[in-house]
C-alpha positions as a printed Julia matrix, in Angstrom:
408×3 Matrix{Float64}:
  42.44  37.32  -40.73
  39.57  39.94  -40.01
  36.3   38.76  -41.8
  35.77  40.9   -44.87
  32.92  44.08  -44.04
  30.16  44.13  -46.71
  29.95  47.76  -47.98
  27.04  50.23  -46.68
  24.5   49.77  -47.28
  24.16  46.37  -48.69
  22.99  43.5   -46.78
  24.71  41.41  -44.3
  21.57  39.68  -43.67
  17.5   39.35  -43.93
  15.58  39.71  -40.56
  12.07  39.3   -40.71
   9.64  42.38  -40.62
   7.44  44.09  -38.52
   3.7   43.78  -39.98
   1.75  47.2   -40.3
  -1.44  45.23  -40.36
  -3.22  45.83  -37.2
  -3.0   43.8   -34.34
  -3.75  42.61  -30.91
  -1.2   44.13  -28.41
  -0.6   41.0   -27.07
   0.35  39.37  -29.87
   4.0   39.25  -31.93
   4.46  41.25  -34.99
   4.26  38.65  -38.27
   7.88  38.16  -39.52
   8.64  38.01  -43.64
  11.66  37.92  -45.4
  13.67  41.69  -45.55
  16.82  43.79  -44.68
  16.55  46.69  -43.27
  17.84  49.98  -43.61
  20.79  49.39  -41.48
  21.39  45.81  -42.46
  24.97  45.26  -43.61
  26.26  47.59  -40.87
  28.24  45.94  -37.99
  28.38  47.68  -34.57
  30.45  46.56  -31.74
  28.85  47.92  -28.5
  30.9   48.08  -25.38
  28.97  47.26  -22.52
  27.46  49.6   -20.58
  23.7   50.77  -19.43
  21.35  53.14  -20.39
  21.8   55.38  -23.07
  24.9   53.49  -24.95
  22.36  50.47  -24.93
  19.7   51.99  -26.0
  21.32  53.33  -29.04
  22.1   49.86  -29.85
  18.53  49.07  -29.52
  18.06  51.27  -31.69
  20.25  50.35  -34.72
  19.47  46.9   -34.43
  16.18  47.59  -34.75
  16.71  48.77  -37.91
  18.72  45.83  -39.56
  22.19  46.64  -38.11
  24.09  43.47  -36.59
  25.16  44.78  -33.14
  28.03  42.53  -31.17
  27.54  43.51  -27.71
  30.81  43.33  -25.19
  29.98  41.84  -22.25
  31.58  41.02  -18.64
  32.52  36.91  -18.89
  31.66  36.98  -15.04
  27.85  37.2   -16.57
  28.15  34.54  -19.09
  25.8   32.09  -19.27
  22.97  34.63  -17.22
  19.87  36.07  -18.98
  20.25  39.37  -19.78
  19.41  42.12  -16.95
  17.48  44.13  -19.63
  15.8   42.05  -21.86
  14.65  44.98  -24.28
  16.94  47.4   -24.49
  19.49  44.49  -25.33
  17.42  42.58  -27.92
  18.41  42.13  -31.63
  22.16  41.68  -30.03
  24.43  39.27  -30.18
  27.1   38.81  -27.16
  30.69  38.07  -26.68
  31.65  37.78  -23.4
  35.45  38.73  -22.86
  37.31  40.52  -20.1
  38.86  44.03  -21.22
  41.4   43.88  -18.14
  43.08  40.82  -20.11
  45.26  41.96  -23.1
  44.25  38.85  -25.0
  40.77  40.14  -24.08
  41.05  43.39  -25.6
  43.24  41.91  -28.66
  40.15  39.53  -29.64
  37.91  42.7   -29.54
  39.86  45.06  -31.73
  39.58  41.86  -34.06
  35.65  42.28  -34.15
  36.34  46.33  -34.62
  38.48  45.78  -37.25
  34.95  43.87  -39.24
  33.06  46.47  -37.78
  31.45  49.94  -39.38
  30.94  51.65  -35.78
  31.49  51.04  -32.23
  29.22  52.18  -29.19
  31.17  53.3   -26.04
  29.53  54.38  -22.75
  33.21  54.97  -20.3
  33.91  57.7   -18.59
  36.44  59.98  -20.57
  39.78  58.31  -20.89
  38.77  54.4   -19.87
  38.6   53.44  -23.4
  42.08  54.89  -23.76
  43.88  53.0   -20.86
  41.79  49.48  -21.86
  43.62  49.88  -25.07
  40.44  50.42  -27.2
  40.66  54.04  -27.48
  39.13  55.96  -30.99
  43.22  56.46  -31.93
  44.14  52.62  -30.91
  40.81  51.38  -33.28
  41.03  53.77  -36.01
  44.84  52.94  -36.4
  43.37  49.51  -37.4
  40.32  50.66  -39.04
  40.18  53.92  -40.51
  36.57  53.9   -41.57
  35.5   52.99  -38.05
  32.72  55.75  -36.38
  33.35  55.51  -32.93
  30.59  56.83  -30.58
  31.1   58.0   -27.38
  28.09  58.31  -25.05
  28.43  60.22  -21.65
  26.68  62.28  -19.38
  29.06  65.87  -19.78
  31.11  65.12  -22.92
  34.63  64.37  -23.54
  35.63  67.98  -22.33
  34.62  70.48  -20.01
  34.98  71.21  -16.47
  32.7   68.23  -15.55
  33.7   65.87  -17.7
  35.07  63.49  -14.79
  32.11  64.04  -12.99
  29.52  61.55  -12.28
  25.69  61.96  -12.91
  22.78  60.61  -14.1
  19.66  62.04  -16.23
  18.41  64.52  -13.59
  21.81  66.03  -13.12
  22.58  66.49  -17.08
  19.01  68.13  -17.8
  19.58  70.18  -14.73
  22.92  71.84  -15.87
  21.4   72.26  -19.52
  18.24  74.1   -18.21
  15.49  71.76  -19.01
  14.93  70.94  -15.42
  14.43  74.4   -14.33
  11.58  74.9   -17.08
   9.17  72.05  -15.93
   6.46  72.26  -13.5
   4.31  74.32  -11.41
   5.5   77.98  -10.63
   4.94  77.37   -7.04
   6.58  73.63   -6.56
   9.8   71.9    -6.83
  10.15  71.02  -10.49
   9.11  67.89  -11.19
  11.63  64.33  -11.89
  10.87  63.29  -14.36
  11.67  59.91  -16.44
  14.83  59.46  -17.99
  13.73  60.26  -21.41
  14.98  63.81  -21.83
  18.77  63.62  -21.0
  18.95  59.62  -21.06
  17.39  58.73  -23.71
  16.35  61.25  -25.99
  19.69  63.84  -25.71
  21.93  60.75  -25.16
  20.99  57.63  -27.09
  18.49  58.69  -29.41
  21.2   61.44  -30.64
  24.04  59.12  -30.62
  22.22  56.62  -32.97
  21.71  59.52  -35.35
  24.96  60.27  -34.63
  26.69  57.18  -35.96
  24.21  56.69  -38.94
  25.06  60.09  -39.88
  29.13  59.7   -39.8
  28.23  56.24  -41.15
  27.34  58.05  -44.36
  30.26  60.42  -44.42
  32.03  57.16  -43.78
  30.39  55.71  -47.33
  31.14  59.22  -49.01
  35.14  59.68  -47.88
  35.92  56.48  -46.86
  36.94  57.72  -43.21
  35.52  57.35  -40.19
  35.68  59.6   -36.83
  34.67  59.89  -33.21
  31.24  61.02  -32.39
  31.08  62.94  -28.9
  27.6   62.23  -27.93
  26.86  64.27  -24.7
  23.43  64.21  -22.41
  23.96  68.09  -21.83
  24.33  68.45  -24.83
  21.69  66.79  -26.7
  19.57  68.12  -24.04
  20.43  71.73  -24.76
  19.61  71.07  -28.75
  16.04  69.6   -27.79
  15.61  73.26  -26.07
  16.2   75.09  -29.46
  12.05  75.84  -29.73
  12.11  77.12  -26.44
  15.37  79.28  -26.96
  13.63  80.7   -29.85
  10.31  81.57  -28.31
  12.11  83.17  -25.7
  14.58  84.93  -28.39
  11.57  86.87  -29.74
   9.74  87.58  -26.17
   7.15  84.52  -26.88
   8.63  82.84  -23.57
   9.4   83.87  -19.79
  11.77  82.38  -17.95
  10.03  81.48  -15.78
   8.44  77.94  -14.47
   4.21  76.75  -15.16
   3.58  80.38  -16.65
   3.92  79.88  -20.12
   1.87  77.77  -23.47
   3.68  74.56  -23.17
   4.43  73.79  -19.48
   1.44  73.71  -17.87
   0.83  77.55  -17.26
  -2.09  77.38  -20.22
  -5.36  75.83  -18.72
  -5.76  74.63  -22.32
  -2.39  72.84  -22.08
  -2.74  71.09  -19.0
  -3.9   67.94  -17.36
  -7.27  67.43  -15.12
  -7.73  64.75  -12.67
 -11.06  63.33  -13.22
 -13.91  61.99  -10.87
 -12.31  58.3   -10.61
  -8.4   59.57   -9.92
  -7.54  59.45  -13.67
  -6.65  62.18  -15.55
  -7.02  63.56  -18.78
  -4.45  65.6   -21.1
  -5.83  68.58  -22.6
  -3.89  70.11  -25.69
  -6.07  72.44  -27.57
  -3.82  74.84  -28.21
  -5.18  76.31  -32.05
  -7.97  78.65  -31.73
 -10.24  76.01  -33.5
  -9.72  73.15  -31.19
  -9.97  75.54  -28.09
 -13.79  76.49  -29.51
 -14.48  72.73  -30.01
 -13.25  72.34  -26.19
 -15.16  75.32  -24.87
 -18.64  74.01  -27.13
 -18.21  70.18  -25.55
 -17.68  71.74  -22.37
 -20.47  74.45  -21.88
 -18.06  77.06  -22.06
 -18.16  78.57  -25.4
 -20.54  81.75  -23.95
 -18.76  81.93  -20.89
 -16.98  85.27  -21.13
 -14.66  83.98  -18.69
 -12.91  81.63  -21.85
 -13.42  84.33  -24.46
  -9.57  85.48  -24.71
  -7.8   82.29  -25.15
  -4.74  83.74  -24.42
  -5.49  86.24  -21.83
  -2.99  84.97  -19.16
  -4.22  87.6   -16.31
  -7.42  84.68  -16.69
  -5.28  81.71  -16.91
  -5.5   80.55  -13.24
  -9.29  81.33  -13.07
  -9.88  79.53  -16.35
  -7.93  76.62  -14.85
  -9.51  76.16  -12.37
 -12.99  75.82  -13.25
 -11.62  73.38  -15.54
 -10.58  71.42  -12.95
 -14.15  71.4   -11.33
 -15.23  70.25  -14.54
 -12.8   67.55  -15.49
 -13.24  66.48  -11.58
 -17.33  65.89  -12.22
 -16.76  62.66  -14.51
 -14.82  59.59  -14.86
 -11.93  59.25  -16.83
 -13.9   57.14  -19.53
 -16.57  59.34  -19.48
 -14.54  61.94  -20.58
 -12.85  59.85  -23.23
 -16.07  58.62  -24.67
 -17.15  62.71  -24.66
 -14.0   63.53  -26.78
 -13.65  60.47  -28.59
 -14.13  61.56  -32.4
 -13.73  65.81  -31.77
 -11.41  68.4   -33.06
 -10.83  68.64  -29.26
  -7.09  67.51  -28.83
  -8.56  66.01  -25.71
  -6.92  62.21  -24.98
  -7.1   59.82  -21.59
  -4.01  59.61  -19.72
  -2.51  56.37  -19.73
  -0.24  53.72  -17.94
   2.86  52.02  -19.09
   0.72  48.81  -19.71
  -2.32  50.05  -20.09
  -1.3   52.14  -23.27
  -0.8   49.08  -25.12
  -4.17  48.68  -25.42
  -5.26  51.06  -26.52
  -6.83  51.15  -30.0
  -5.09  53.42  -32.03
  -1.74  51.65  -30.96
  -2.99  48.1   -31.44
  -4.38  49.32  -34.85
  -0.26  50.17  -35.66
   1.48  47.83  -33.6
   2.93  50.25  -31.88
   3.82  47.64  -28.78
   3.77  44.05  -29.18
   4.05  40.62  -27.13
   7.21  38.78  -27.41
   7.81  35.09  -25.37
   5.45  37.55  -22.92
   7.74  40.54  -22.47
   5.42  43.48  -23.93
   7.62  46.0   -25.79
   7.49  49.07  -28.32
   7.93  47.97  -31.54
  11.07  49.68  -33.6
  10.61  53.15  -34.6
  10.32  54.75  -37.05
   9.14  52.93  -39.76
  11.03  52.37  -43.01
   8.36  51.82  -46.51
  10.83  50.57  -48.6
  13.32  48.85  -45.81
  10.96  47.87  -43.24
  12.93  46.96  -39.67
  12.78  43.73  -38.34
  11.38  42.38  -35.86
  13.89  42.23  -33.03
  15.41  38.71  -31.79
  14.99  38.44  -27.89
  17.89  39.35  -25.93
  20.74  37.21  -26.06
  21.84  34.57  -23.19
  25.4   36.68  -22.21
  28.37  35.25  -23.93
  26.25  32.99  -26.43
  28.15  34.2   -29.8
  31.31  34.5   -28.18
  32.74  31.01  -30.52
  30.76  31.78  -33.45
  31.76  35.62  -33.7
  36.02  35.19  -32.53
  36.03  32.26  -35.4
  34.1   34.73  -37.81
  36.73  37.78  -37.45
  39.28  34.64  -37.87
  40.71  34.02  -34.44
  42.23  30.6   -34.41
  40.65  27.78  -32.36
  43.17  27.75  -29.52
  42.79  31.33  -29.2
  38.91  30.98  -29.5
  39.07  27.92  -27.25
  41.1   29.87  -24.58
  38.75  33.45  -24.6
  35.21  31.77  -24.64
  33.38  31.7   -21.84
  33.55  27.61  -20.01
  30.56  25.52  -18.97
């Protein structure tokens, strides 16, 4: 028999916490006794890379027991992304077999949601399908993550981020006027329109779960959640704020004060000083506030001029020079920053914003809870290392359990 499922939200388990106290980038978060806001939710996450992943990252962050699926052909390897998979644990069991797919509707019948990255229809033919998992567990929230949806004319077709943020029009808004626009990480349609929104996705119909006692599918689409980070945009250009039109307008570069400068050393710096009181503050550090060239902040016919005399400036100084010029102002002036080198600095040591791990930097679970502070994350599991421990739990017998778990 299935394991009983403790009730949102109360706890499954405690998971130690992240400390707020500062601290030295390189070191690992302290760890005391608590739950989590998600604790007491179980997840079963199908495979999968990217943005399915990551939205299991994400709700185990926060206290939520995630049982990842994996392939047994990986069992017994170290996991291929050891951050995006931490907090896990992982079965290892082969969806082609039926006995495969019978031991995981087991775990989805303890489960409160399930994370599915397939293309549409995969799930269906495997036999774990939203109707085939619901029939067993009507409470179940069963998220679907994909690049075009479950629907649509390109819902068969492949992609990846740059195609989805493409078709949704937030590829055609970035960059210079007079260049190709710009790739750009795989934060926008990836991770931000796809995992981010599918996490809020399932803790949403998690509590309409708690509140009616049935679950449903959530269709969690890259197009889509990129079209619904465009809805500032859409409404600037709604009311003639906006041309459509690339590197012309406040927030893509087309504003010399909303721009970055390369400075004397190769680094840049990010300029953001958009209010008319940080734009005097940046024009008074500067030398500029006389210059009648800056007078009309927002006179875009001066826009290129303005920018590039700017540039001359920024290009006079090192990058720490500058930083140690704005350090302190009203300027909305910052350094630009690497992947590793933005762990040091101080503002994010001060919050632990990243921290050190067994020597794997990483970002430290956001956003933070007062009451329910997250945990900090267990490392990435070894692939098929619960696989015993979680079949027995849902109540699989030990020749069945003995049979499905990965050898050696």
């Amino acid at each position: 028999m299935p394991s009983a499922r403790v009730p949102f939200p109360a706890a499954r388990e405690s998971r130690p916490s992240v400390s707020t106290a500062p601290t030295a980038a390189t070191s690992t978060p302290s760890t005391s006794p608590s739950a989590g806001p998600l604790a007491g939710i179980r997840v079963v996450e199908l495979g999968g890379i990217g943005p399915g992943p990551f939205a299991g990252m994400l709700l185990a962050d926060q206290g939520a027991e995630v049982i990842r699926v994996d392939r047994p052909a990986e069992a017994g390897t170290t996991s291929k992304h050891p951050i995006l998979h931490r907090g896990r644990r992982s079965v290892a069991l082969d969806l082609k077999d039926p006995a495969g797919v019978e031991a995981v509707l087991a775990v989805v019948d303890s489960a409160d949601a399930l994370i599915e990255g397939f293309r549409p229809g995969v799930a269906e033919r495997l036999g774990l399908g939203p109707e085939a998992c619901l029939a067993r567990n009507p409470k179940l929230v069963y998220g679907r993550m994909t690049g075009w949806g479950q629907d649509g004319p390109l819902a068969q077709a492949p992609g990846h981020d740059i195609n989805y943020i493409a078709v949704a029009g937030a590829l055609g808004a970035l960059g210079a006027a007079d260049e190709n626009p710009p790739v750009p990480l795989n934060l926008i349609g990836d991770m931000g329109g796809g995992g981010m929104l599918l996490a809020l996705g399932i803790t949403t119909a998690l509590v309409s779960a708690a509140r009616t006692g049935r679950g449903q599918v959530v269709d969690a689409a890259m197009t889509d959640g990129t079209a619904v980070q465009l809805a500032l945009v859409h409404g600037l250009l709604a009311v003639d704020r906006w041309e459509d039109a690339r590197g012309v307008n406040l927030f893509d570069g087309g504003a010399p004060f909303y721009r970055t400068y390369r400075t004397s050393d190769g680094g840049f710096m990010a300029v953001g000083s958009v209010e008319p009181q940080f734009y005097a503050v940046l024009r008074e550090i500067l030398g500029l506030a006389e210059d009648p060239l800056f007078a009309e902040q927002h006179d875009r016919e001066a826009w290129p001029a303005m920018g590039e005399r700017l540039a001359g400036i920024f290009a006079e100084r090192t990058r720490e020079e500058w930083t140690k010029t704005f350090d302190g102002t009203q300027s909305c002036v910052t350094p630009v920053y690497g992947l590793t080198e933005a762990a040091s600095h101080p503002h994010n040591v001060a919050r632990g914003t990243y921290y050190t791990d067994n020597g794997l930097l990483q970002p430290a679970p956001a956003p933070r809870f007062q009451g329910t502070p997250a945990a900090t994350p267990r490392p990435a599991p070894v692939v098929g290392a619960h696989t015993r421990d979680v079949l027995t739990e849902v109540g699989l017998d030990a020749s069945t359990v003995d049979a499905l778990a990965p050898k050696g």
